[in-house]
C-alpha positions as CSV (number, residue, x, y, z in Angstrom):
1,X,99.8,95.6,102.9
2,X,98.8,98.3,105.7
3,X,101.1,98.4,108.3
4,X,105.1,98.5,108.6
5,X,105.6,98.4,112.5
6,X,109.0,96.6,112.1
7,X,111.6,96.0,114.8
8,X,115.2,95.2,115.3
9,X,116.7,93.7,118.2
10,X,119.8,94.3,119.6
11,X,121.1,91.5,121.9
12,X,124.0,91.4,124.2
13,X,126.2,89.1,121.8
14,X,125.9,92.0,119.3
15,X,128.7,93.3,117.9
16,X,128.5,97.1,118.2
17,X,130.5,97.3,114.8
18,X,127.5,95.9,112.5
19,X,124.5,97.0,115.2
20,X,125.2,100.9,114.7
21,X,125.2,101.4,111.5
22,X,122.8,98.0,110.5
23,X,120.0,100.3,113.2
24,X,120.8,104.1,111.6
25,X,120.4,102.7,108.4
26,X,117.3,100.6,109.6
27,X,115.6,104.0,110.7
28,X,117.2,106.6,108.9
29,X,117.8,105.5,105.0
30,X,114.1,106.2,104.3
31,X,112.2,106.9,107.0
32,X,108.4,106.4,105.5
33,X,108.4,103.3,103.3
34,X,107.3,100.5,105.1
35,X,110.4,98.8,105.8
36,X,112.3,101.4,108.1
37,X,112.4,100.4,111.8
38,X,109.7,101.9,113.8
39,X,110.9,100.3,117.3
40,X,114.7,99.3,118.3
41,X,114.7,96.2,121.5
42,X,117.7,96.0,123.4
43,X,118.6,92.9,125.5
44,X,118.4,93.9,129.2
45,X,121.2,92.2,130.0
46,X,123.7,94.1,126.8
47,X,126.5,96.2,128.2
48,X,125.1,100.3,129.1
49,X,127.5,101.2,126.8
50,X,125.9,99.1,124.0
51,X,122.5,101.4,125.0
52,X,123.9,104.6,124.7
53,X,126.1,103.4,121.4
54,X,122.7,102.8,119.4
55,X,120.9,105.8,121.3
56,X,123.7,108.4,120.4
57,X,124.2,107.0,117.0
58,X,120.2,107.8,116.3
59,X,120.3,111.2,117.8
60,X,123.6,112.4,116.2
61,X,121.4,110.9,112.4
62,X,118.8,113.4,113.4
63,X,115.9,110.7,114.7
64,X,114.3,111.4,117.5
65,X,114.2,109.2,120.1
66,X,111.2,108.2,122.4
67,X,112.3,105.5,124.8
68,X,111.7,103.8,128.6
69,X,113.6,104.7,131.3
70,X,117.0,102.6,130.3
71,X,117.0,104.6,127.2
72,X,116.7,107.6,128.8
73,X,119.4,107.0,131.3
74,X,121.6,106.7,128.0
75,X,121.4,110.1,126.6
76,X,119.7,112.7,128.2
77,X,118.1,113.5,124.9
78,X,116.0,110.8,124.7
79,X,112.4,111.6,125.6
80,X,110.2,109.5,128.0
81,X,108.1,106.7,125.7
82,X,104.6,106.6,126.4
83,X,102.4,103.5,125.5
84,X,101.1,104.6,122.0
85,X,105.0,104.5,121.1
86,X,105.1,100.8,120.5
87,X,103.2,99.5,117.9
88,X,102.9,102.9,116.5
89,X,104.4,103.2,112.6
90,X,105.8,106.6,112.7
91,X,107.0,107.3,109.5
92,X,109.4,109.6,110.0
93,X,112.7,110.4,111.9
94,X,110.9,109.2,114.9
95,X,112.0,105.6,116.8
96,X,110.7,104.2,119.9
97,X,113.1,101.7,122.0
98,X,112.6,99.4,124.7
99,X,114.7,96.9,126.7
100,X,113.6,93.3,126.7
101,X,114.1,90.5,128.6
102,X,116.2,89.0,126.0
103,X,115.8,87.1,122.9
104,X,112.5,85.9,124.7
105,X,111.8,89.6,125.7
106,X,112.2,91.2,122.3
107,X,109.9,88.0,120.6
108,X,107.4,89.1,122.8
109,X,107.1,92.1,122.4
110,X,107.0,91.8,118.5
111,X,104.4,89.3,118.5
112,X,102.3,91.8,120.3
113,X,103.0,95.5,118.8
114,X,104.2,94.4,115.8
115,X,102.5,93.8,112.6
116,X,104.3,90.3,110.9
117,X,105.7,92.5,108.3
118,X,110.0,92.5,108.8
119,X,111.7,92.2,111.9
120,X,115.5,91.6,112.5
121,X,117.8,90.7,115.3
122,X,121.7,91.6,115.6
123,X,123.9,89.0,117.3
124,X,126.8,87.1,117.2
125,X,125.2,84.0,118.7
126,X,124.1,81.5,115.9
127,X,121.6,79.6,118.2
128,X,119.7,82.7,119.7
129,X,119.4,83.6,116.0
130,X,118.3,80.4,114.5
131,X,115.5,80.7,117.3
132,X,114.8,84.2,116.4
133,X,114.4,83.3,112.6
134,X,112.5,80.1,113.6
135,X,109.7,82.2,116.6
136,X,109.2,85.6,115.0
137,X,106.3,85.0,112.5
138,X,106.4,88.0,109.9
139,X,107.0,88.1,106.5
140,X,110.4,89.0,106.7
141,X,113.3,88.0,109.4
142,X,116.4,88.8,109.4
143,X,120.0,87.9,111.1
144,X,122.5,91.1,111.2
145,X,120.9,93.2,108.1
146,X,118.9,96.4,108.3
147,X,115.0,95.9,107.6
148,X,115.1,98.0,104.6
149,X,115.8,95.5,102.4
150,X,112.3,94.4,103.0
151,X,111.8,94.9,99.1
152,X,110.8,93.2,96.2
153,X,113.1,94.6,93.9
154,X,116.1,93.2,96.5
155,X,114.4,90.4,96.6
156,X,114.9,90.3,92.6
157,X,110.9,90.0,92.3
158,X,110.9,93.1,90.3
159,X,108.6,96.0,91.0
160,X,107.0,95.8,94.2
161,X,103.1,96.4,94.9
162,X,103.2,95.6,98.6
163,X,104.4,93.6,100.8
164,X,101.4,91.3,102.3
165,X,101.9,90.6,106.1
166,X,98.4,88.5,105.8
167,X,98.9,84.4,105.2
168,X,95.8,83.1,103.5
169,X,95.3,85.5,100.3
170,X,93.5,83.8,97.7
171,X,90.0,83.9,96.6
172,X,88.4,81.6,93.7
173,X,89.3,78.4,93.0
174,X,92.2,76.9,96.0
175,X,94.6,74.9,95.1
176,X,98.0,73.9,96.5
177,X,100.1,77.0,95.2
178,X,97.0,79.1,96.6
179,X,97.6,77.5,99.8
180,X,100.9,78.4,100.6
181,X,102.2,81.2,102.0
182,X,106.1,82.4,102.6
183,X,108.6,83.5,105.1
184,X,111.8,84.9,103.6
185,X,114.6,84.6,106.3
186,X,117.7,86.5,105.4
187,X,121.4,85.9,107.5
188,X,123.6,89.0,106.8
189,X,126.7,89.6,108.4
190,X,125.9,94.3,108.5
191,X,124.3,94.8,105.5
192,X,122.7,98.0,104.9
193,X,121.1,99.4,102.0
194,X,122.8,102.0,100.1
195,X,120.3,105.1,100.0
């Protein structure tokens, strides 16, 4: 229940239509619950334009924008990332973003500066994102939808006391039920969450 250090990941079979707003609404909706996107991926190998799309969009929402040099090269804006920027949960209009080595790249990266809470990819390619749902182990994962429905009440659980990124959490007696643990995968098609 500590840390949010969620991602999305942008690959190059995104379709710019659902990664824009699906991102702004990632970061911006509310930027300090635990859910909001603290660091945006983008597939090396996506289109410039498809860079400076998602970087422009963030800027122009009023999130500041720490990124490497590819981001930087986007929108003159953007200032230089330093190391602490990844794996950092800023909780607030603040973003870090990267370029990855695709799908690969981006799973990487998560697995080490992130923190197995909720983590999505946007693409249009139904293998890379079965893989993606299948390799990222958080508690949340998620196919074209923004990371702020990382929520028990979305999730129709009712009020919401956390959300555990932890898999072994009982103490006592053990049984089966105690034994297992869950992985909520969620396949949108640009859903964001109203504010």
């Amino acid at each position: 229940h500590l840390e949010g250090i969620c991602h999305t990941y942008v690959d190059r079979d995104a379709d710019l239509a659902i990664a824009i707003p699906v991102v702004v609404n990632a970061k911006m909706r509310r930027t300090g619950v635990c859910g909001a996107t603290e660091c945006l991926l983008v597939d090396k190998n996506a289109t410039t334009d498809l860079m400076a799309a998602l970087v422009k969009a963030l800027l122009d929402a009023g999130c500041e924008v720490h990124g490497d040099e590819a981001a930087q090269k986007a929108d003159a804006r953007v200032k230089p990332a330093i190391p602490d920027d990844y794996g950092r949960e800023f909780l607030d209009a603040v973003i870090a973003v990267k370029t990855v080595d695709g799908v690969d790249g981006a799973i990487a990266h998560i697995t080490e500066y992130g923190s197995q809470h909720t983590d999505a990819i946007i693409t249009n390619n139904a293998e890379t994102a079965e893989g993606f749902l299948k390799k990222v182990d958080s508690a949340i994962v998620l196919v074209n939808a923004s990371t702020q429905f990382a929520d028990g009440g979305e999730f129709g659980f009712g009020a919401e006391i956390g959300i555990a990124t932890g898999k072994m959490h009982a103490r006592g007696p053990v049984g089966v039920e105690q034994l297992t643990s869950f992985k909520y995968l969620v396949r949108g098609n640009g859903q964001t969450r109203p504010v």
